[in-house]
C-alpha positions in Angstrom: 16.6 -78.6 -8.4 13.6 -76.7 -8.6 13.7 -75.3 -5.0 17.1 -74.2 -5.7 15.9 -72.4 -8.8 13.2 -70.9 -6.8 15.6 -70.0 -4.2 18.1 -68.4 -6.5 14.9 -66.2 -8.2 14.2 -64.8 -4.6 17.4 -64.2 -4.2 17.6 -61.9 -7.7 14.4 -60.2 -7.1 15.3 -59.4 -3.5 18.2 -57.9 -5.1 16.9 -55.9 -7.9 14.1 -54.6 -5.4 16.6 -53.6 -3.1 18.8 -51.7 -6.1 15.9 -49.9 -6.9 15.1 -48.9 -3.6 18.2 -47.4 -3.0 18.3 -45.5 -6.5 14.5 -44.4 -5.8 16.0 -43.1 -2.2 18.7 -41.7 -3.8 17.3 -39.8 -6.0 14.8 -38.4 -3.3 17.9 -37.2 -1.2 19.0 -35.4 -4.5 16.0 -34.0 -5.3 15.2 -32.4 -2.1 18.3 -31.4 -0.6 20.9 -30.7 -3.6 19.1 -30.4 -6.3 18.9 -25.8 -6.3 14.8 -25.6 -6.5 13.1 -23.7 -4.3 9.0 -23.1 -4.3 9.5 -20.1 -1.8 9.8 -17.0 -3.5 7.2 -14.5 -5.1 6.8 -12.8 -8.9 8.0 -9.2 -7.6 7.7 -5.6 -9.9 8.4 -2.3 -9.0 5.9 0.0 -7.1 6.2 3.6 -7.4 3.8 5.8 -5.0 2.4 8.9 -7.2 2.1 11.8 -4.7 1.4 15.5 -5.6 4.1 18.0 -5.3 0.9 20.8 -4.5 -1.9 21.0 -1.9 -5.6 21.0 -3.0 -9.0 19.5 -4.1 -9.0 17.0 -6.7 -11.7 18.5 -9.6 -10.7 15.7 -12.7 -10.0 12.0 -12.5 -8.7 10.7 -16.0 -8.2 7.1 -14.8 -10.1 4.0 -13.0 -9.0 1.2 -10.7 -6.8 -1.0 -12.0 -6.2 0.8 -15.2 -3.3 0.1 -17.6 -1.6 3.9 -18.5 1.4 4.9 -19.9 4.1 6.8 -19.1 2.9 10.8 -19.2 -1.2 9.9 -19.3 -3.2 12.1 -16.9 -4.2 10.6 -13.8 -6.2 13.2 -12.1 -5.8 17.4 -11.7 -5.8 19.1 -8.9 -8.1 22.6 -8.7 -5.4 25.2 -10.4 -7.2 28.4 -9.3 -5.1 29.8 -6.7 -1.8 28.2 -8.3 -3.7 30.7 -11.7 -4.1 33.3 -9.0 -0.5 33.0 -8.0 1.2 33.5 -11.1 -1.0 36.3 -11.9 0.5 38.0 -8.7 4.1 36.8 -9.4 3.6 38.0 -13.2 2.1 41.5 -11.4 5.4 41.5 -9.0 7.4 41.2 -11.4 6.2 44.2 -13.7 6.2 46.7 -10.8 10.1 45.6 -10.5 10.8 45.9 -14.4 8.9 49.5 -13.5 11.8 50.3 -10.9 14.4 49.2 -12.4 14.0 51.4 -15.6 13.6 54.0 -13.4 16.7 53.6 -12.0 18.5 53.1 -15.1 17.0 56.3 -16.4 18.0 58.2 -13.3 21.8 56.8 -13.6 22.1 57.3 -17.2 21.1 60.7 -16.5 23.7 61.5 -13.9 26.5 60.4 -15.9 25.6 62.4 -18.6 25.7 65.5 -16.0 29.1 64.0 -14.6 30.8 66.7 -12.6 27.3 68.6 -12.3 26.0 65.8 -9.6 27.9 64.7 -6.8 30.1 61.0 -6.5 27.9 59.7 -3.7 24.7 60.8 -5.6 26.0 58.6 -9.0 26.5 55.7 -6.0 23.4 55.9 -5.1 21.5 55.4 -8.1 23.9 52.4 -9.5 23.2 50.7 -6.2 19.6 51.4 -7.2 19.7 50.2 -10.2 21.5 47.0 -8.9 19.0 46.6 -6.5 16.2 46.6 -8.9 18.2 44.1 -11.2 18.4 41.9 -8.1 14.5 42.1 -7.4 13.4 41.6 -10.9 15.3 38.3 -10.7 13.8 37.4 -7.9 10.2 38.1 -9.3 11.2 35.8 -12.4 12.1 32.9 -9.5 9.0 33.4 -8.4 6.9 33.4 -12.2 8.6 30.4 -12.6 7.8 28.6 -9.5 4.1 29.6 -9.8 3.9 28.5 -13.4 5.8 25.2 -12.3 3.3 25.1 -9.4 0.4 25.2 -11.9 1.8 22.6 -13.7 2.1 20.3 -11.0 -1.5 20.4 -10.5 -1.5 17.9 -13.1 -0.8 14.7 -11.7 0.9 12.3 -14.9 1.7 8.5 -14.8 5.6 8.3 -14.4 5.7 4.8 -15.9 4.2 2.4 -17.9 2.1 -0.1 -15.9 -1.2 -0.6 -13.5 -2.9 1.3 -11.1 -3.9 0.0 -7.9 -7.6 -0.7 -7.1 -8.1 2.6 -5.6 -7.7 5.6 -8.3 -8.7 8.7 -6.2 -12.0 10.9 -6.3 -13.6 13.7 -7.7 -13.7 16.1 -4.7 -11.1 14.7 -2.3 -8.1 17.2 -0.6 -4.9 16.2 -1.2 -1.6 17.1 0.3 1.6 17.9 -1.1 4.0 14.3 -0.3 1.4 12.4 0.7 1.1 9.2 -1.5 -2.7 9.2 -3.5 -2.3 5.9 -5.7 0.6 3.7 -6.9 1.6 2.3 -10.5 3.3 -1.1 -10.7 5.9 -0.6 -13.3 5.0 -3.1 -16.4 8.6 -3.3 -17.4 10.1 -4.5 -14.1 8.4 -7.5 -13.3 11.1 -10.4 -11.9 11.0 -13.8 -10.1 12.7 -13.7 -6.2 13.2 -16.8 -5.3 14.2 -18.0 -1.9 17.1 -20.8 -1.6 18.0 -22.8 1.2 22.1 -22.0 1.8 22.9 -25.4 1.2 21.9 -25.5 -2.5 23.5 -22.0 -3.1 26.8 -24.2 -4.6 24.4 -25.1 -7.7 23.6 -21.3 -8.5 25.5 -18.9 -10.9 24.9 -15.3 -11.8 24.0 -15.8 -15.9 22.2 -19.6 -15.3 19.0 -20.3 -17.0 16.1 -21.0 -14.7 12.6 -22.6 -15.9 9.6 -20.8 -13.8 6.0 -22.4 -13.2 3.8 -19.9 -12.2 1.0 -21.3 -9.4 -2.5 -21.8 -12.0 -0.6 -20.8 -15.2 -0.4 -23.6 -17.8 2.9 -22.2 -19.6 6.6 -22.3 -18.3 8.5 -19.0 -18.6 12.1 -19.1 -19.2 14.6 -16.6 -16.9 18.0 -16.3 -15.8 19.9 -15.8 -12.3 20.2 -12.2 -12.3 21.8 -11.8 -8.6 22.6 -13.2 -5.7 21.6 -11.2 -2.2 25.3 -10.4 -0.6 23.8 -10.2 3.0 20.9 -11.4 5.2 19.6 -10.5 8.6 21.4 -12.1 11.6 18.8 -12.5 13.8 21.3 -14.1 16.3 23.3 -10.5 17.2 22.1 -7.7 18.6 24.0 -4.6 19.0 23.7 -3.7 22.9 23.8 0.2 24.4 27.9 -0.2 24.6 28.3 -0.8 20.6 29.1 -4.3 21.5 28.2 -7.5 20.1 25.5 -9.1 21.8 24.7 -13.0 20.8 21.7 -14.9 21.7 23.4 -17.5 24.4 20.2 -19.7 23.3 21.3 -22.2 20.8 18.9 -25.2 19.8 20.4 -28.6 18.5 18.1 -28.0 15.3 20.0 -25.9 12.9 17.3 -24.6 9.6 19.2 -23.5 6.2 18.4 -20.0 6.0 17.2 -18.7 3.0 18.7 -16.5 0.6 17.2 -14.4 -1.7 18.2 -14.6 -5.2 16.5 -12.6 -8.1 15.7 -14.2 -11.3 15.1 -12.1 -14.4 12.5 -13.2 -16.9 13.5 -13.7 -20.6 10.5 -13.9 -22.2 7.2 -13.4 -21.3 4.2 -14.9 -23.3 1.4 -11.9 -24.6 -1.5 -14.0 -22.4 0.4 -14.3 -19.7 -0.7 -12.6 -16.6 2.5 -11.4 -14.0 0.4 -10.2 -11.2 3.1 -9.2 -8.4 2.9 -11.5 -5.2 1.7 -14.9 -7.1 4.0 -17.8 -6.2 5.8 -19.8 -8.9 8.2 -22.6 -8.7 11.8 -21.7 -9.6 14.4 -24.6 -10.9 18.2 -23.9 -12.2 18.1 -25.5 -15.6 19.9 -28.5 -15.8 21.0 -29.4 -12.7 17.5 -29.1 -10.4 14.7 -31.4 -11.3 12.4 -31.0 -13.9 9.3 -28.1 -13.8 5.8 -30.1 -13.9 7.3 -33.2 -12.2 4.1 -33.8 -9.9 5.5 -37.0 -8.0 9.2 -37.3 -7.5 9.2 -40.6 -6.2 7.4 -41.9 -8.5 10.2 -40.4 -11.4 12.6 -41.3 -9.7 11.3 -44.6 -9.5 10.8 -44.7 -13.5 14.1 -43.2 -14.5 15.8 -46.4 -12.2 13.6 -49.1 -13.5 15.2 -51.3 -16.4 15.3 -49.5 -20.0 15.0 -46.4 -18.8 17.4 -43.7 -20.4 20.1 -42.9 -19.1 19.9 -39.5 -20.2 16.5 -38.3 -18.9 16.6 -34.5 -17.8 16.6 -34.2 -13.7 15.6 -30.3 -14.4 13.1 -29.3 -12.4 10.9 -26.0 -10.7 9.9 -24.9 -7.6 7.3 -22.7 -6.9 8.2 -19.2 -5.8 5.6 -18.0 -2.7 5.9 -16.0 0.7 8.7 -17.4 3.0 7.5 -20.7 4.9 7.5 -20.4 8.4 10.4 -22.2 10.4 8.0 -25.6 10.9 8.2 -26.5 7.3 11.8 -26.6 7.3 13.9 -29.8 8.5 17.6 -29.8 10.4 18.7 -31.2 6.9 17.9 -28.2 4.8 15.5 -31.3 3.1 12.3 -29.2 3.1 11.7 -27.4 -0.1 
């Protein structure tokens, strides 16, 4: 009786084991191949190149490296001397014209009074004067006003709020006009790309809240899907010389889930918080992928199938959001994450 007991026991226990190693399994096979989570991605912002519109030596700096400025602060001024001397000259041109053209108002004014006295083509003449003079006075106000724009130029201002890079120019250096000096990353536009495999793309909606773990930060940030890329590189086609299609006749057995790029924008952004474009985070749709700060996932999932636990535990989770894995850390399954 007792060795049927016992048998009956192993029985059970072989039976529960086996239950929860298939819910343990099962929820491994969720979590990393439907569950939408990715930890490839990267905190991204905007990067605007300051470059002068004039030539010349740089004779002020206002800024350092890596200094927070505003929209409109000085950065650095270029010398203004010969852009001064300039729209002196223009300002100079620009009299001597007025000069001529009153004289050739006075001369036609003069004639008409005269009328029959002077002859038709003599009248011509001096209104075509004076409409000549008219047209080179306007061009010697084009050319105050592009001097005096010039001299403003000279002064180089921040077009956005945000950080310099760690290399704010120099007292002394030339600089020429298009050529980028420094760049500002725009404090306003910092976002979340993160990079999903295709096969977890059906979890994903513009408008869905996503949780974000940034790598070393202690605090979650809370985002939503913003957009979803409408086209990736097919690496597989080539156009050839002809226009036409040209497909790689290599094909491996081993097919990797592409990635696809889908931007996150952040909701809320805690005042100690530090978004430094390029750190990785992890990136999880809220409530469907599993949950941010879940360290072991079989060990969860082995919790949330053991007796008395709830039903109703969260499976949300993050991923962090880094610089695209190579092609080795991806599996045939899409499993890799």
């Amino acid at each position: 009786m007792k060795k049927t007991w016992f048998s009956v026991g192993q029985i059970l226990l072989t039976l529960i084991v086996v239950v929860i190693a298939a819910a343990v399994l099962w929820k491994l096979v969720d979590y990393y191949m439907f569950a939408p989570w990715t930890r490839d991605g990267h905190v991204r912002a905007d990067v605007i190149q300051v470059a002068p519109d004039v030539s010349g030596l740089i004779t002020e700096v206002k800024v350092v490296d890596n200094q927070q400025v505003k929209r409109g602060d000085v950065l650095f001024v270029i010398d203004q001397a010969r852009y001064t001397l300039a729209l002196r000259n223009a300002e100079a041109t620009a009299q001597q014209r007025r000069a001529t053209l009153d004289q050739a108002r006075r001369e036609d004014a003069r004639n008409r009074v005269l009328g029959n006295l002077v002859a038709r083509e003599v009248v011509e003449e001096t209104q075509s004067r004076v409409e000549t003079a008219t047209a080179a006075l306007a061009d010697a106000q084009v050319a105050i006003d592009t001097a005096r724009l010039n001299l403003q130029r000279t002064v180089i201002v921040s077009p956005v709020d945000g950080y310099l890079n760690d290399r704010a120019p120099r007292v002394g250096e030339y600089i020429a006009a298009g050529r980028p000096v420094l760049s500002v990353v725009d404090m306003h536009s910092f976002r979340v790309d993160g990079y999903f495999e295709e096969t977890k793309l059906h979890g994903i909606d513009i408008g869905q809240p996503v949780d974000i773990k940034v790598m070393g930060e202690p605090n979650v940030l809370r985002g939503h899907v913003l957009s979803i890329v409408a086209a990736i590189e097919d690496r597989d086609r080539q156009q050839s010389q002809n226009l036409l299609p040209n497909v790689n006749p290599a094909f491996s057995w081993v097919r990797l889930a592409q990635r696809i790029p889908v931007r996150v924008a952040l909701d809320e952004i805690p005042a100690d918080f530090r978004l430094i474009a390029g750190r990785t985070a992890t990136v999880s749709v809220r409530g469907i992928g599993p949950s941010i700060g879940r360290s072991n996932p079989a060990s969860d999932a082995a919790a949330a199938s053991a007796p008395g636990a709830s039903s109703g535990a969260s499976t949300t989770g993050a991923a962090i959001v880094g610089t695209a894995p190579s092609s080795a850390t991806h599996t045939a399954s899409g499993a890799s994450q």
